[in-house]
N, C-alpha and C positions, 0 to 999 in steps of 0.2 A: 584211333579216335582221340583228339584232343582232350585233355581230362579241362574239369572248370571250378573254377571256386565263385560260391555265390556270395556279392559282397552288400550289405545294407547301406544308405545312405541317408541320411535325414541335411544332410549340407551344413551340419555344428563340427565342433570341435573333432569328439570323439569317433565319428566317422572317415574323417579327412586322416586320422590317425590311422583307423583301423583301414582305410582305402589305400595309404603308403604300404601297410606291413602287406598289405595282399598281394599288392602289385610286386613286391622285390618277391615273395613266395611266388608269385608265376614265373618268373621269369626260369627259376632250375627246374620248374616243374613242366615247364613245356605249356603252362596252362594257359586258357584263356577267362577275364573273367566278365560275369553276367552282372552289371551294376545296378541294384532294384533300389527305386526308392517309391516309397508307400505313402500315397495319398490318405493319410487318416482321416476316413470321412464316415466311421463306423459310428451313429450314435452314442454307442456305449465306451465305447475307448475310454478308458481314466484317464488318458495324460489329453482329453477334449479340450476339458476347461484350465489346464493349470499353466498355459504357456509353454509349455513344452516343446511343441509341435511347427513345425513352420508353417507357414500362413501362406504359400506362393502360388501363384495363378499356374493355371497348367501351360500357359506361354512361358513363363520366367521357368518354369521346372523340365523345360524340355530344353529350353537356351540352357541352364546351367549343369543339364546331364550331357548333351550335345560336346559343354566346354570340357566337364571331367574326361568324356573320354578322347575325346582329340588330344589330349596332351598324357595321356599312360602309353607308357614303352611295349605294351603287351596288348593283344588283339582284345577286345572290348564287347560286349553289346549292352545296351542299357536300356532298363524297360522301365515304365510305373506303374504299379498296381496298386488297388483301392482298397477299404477296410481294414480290419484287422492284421497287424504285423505276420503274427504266425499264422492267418490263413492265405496272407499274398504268399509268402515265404513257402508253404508246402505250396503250393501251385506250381512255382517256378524250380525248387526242387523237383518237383514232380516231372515237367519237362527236358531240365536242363539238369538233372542227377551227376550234381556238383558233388565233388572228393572232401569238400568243408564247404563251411557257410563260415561268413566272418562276419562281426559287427563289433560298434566299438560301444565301449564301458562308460556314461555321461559319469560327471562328477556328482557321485552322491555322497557325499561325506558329511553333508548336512543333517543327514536323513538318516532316521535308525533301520536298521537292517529290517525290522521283520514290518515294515512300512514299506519298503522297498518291490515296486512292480517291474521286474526285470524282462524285458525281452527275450531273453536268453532262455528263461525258464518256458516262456509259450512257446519257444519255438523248439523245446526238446521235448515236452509234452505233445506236440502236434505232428513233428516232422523228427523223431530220432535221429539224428546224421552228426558226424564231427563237426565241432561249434567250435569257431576259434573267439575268443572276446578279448579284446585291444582295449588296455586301460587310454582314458582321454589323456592323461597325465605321461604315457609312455614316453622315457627319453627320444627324442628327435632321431639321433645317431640308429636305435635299434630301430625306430619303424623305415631305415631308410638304407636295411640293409640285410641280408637272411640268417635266420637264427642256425645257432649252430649246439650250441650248449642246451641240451635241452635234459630238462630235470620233470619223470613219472615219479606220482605216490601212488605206493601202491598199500594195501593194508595186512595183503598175504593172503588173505582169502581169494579162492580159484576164481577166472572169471572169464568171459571168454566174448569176444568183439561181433561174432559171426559175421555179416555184410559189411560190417564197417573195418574190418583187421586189413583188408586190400587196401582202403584209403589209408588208411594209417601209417602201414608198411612204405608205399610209393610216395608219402610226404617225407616219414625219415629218411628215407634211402637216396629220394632227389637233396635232400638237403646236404645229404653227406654228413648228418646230424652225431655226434658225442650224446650218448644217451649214458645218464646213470639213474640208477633206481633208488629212491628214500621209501624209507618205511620209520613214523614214529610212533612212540612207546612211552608210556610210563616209564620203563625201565630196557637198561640195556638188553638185548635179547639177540643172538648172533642165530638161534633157531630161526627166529620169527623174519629177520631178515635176510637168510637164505629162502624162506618160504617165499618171502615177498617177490624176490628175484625171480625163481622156479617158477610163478605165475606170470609172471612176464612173461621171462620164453616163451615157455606154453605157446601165447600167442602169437607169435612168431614177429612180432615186434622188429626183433634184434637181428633178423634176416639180411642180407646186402649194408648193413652200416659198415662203416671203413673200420671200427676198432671195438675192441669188447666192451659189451655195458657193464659199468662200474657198479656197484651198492654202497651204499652209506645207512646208518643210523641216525634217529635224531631223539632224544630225551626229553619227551614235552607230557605233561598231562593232558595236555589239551592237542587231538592231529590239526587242525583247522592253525592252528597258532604257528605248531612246530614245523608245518608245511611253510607258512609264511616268511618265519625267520629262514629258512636256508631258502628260498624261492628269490633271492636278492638279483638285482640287474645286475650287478659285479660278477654275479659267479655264472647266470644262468639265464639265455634267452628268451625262454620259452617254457610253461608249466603244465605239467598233462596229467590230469586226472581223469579217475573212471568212474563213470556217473549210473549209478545201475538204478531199474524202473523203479523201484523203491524209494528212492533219491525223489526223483524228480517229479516221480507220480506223487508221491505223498503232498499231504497238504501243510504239512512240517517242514519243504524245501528248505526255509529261510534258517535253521537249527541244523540243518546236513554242514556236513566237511567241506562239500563242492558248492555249497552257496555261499559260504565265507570267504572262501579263499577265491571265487571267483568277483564276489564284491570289493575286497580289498587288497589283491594281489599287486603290485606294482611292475608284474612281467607279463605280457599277454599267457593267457590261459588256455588253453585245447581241450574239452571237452569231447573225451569219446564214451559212449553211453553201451556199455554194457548188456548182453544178451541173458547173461546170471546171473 
């Protein structure tokens, strides 16, 4: 069976971004993908009143889902669903039990973080599944070509993917992915980053990659920081953190490691959500 990645669309920048990284991800993956874009027409929706939202008749939104996908190299289907982001989104999860969902990251740099109504966060609250999020700003060259270099923080505490360790495994492995694991610290600690490693495995991650996964240190007081500084487009494709219920259930989201780094990272992000 064809595997699918579900990909969001709103027709702005940050989607046109995250709809290139998707497309070159199908193409090793064999995948097909499911193109949704979501009629916000929930009275309540926050981004109603602020402009956010495009405005398009349901003729123009079918002509210009119609255009996106005639022109992607990889099998397609494109649907639109109404209301709430993350209630379209588990629906069509729910049918179409995509390996990720992708969406892309708008430019908030304006905006303080804990003001910040992320999509991202509804839809791992409502639909847990691997979340790939495509900064708006991603270099051209990487959304227009498959990540390779791909950089896990891990913290060392055991954790474990249960349903979601299949998807995870079959994206590194199509990718032919260089996986290395970071783990930061206060202080240097060669214990804590074997630990970090060992919980990798664990999960069987490192299964069919072409070469052994590396480990690294990083010296930061702050992980949310010291993830960002080594998470650079020079050294590193792709960023994969693990997002456990805790995380994302809480109503603290915006103060976790995985809401920092997913708001300001400047390498697309992968969010796999944790069963521990």
């Amino acid at each position: 069976m064809m595997s699918t990645l579900l990909v969001l669309t709103d027709f702005f920048r940050a989607a046109d971004r995250a709809l290139d990284y998707a497309t070159n991800l199908a193409q090793p993956l064999g995948a097909r993908l499911v193109l949704l874009h979501v009629r916000r027409d929930a009275l309540l929706d926050p981004e109603r009143f602020t402009g956010g939202l495009s405005n398009l008749s349901q003729e123009a939104i079918d002509l210009v889902m119609n255009q996106l996908a005639g022109n992607l190299a990889v099998p397609v289907v494109a649907e639109v669903g109404h209301g709430r982001v993350s209630d379209a989104v588990a629906d069509a999860a729910g049918r179409h039990h995509p390996v990720l969902i992708v969406l892309g990251r708008p430019d908030y740099s304006g905006t303080p973080d804990e003001l910040v109504n992320t999509t991202a966060l509804d839809i791992l609250r409502t639909s847990p599944r691997p979340l790939l999020v495509v900064p708006h700003n991603v270099n051209s060259s990487s959304s227009s070509s498959s990540p390779r270099r791909v950089l896990l923080a891990a913290d060392g505490e055991p954790f474990g993917l249960g349903p979601y360790a299949g998807p995870a495994r079959q994206v590194l492995a199509a990718l032919h992915a260089a996986l290395t694991v970071l783990h930061v610290a206060p202080d240097s600690d060669a214990a804590a980053l074997a630990a970090a490693l060992e919980s990798v495995v664990r999960t069987g991650l490192e299964v069919e990659l072409p070469t052994p996964v590396l480990s690294i240190s990083k010296v930061a007081a702050d992980p949310a920081e010291g993830i960002l500084q080594v998470a650079q487009p020079a050294d590193y494709d792709l960023v994969v953190l693990i997002a456990r219920p805790r995380s994302f259930l809480g109503k603290l989201f915006h103060r976790s490691v995985t809401a920092r780094v997913l708001l300001h990272s400047t390498v697309p992000v992968l969010i796999l959500p944790a069963t521990d």
